[in-house]
C-alpha positions as CSV (number, residue, x, y, z in Angstrom):
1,X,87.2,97.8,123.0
2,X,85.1,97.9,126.1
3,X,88.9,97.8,128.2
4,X,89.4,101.4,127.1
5,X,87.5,104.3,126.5
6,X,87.3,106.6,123.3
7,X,88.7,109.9,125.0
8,X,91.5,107.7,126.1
9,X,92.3,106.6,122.3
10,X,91.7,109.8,120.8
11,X,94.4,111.4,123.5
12,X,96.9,108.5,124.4
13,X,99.6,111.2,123.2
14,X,101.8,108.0,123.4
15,X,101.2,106.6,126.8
16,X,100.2,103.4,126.0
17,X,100.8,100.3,127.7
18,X,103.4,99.6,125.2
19,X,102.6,96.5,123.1
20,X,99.9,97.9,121.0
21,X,101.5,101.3,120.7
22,X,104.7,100.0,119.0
23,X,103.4,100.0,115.8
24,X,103.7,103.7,114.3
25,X,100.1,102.6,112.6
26,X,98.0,101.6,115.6
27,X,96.5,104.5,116.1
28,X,95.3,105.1,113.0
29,X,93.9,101.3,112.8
30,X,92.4,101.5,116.0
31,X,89.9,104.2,114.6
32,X,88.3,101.5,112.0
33,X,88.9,97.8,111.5
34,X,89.7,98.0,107.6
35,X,86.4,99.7,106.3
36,X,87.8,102.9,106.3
37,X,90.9,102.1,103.7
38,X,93.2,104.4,104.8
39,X,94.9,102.5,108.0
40,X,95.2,99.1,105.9
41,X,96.2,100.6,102.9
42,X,99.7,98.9,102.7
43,X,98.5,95.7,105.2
44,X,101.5,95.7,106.7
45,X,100.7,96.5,110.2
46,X,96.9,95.2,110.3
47,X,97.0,91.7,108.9
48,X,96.7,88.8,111.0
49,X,98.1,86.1,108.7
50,X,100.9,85.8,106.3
51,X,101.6,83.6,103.7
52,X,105.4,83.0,103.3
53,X,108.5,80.4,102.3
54,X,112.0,80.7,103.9
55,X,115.5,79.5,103.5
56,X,117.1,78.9,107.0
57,X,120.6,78.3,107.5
58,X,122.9,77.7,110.3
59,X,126.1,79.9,109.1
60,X,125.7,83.6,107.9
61,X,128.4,83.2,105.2
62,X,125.4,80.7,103.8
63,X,122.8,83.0,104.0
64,X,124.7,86.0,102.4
65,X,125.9,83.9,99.3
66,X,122.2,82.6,98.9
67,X,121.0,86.7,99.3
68,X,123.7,87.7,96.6
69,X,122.1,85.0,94.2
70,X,119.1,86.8,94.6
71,X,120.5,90.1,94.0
72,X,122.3,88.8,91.2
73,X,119.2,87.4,89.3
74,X,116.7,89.8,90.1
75,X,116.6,92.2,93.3
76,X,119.5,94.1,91.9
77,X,117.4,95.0,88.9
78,X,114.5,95.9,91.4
79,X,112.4,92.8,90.3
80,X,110.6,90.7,92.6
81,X,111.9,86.7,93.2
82,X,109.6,84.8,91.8
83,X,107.9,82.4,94.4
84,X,109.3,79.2,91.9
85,X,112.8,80.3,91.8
86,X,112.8,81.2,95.5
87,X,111.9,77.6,96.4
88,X,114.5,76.1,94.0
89,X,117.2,77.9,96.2
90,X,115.3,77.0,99.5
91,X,115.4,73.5,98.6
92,X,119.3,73.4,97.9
93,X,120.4,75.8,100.6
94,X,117.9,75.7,103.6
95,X,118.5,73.7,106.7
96,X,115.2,73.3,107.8
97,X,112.4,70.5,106.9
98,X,110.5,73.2,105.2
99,X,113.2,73.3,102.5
100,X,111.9,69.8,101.0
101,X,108.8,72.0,100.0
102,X,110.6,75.0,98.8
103,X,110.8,77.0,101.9
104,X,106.7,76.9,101.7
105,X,105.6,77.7,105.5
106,X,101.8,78.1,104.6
107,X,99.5,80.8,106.4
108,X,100.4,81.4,109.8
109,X,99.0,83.9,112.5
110,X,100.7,86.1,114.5
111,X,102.0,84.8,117.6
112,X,103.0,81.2,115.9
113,X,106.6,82.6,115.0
114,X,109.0,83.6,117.0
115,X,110.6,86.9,117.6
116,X,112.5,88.5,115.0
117,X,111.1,86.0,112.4
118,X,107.5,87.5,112.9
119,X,108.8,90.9,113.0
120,X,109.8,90.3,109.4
121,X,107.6,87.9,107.9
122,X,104.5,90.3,108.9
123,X,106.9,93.7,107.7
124,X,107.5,92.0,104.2
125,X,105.4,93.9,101.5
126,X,103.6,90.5,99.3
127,X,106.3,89.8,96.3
128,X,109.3,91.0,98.4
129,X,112.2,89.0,99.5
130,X,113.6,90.3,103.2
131,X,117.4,90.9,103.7
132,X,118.8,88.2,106.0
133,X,118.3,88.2,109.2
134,X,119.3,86.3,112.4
135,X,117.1,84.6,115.0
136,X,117.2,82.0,117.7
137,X,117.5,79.3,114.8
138,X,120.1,80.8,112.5
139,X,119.8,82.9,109.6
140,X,117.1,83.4,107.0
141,X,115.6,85.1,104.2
142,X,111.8,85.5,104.0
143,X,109.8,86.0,101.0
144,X,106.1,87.1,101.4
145,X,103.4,85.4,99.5
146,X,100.6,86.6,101.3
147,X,98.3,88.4,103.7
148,X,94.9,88.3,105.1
149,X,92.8,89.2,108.2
């Protein structure tokens, strides 16, 4: 905090340096570290760690007919996955190592993950199950377990 200076904060208008003002909630978090409720309200934006699984395949056409399962048994209906019946799928459909333990990635910080994958693991609300997505490794579906600071 001792980098800038509280007038600067409070009147940025926008012109910040760019990384920390991508975030639609930064300025509102920047005013209190999680005491004052309102900026962490949701957590997505403030946490520093996520708790998530995956399924991770190669080919999209994979990925889209493991997401329609999904809609099929319960996002369709507005329910969440649950965590058990997401790592059954992981471990039939995903291509990566992780899919031997259900897709179960652990706690991670940001910065660990790459790219898009971080961009959605840390936008996931807990309970909810991402659309696919493509990164530098293929295609995946995220579902969040977890957050914490």
């Amino acid at each position: 905090m001792g980098k800038d200076s509280k007038p600067k904060d409070a009147g940025g208008k926008g012109k910040g340096k760019g990384k920390q003002a991508s975030s639609g909630a930064d300025e509102s978090a920047s005013k209190g570290k999680g005491k004052s409720g309102k900026a962490a309200s949701d957590g997505l934006g403030t946490c520093t760690y996520v708790k998530a699984r995956h399924i991770l395949s190669e080919k999209q056409g994979k990925i889209n007919e493991v997401y329609k399962k999904l809609q099929d048994g319960w996002l369709s209906n507005g329910d969440k996955v649950p965590p058990a019946e997401f790592a059954k799928l992981a471990a039939e459909y995903s291509e990566c190592p992780s899919g031997k333990k259900g897709g179960d990635l652990g706690w991670f910080p940001r910065g660990k993950m790459a790219g898009p994958f971080q961009d959605v693991a840390f936008a996931t609300q807990v309970g909810a199950t991402s659309a696919p997505f493509k990164s530098t490794h293929g295609y995946h579906i995220i579902l969040c377990e977890g957050r914490k600071n």
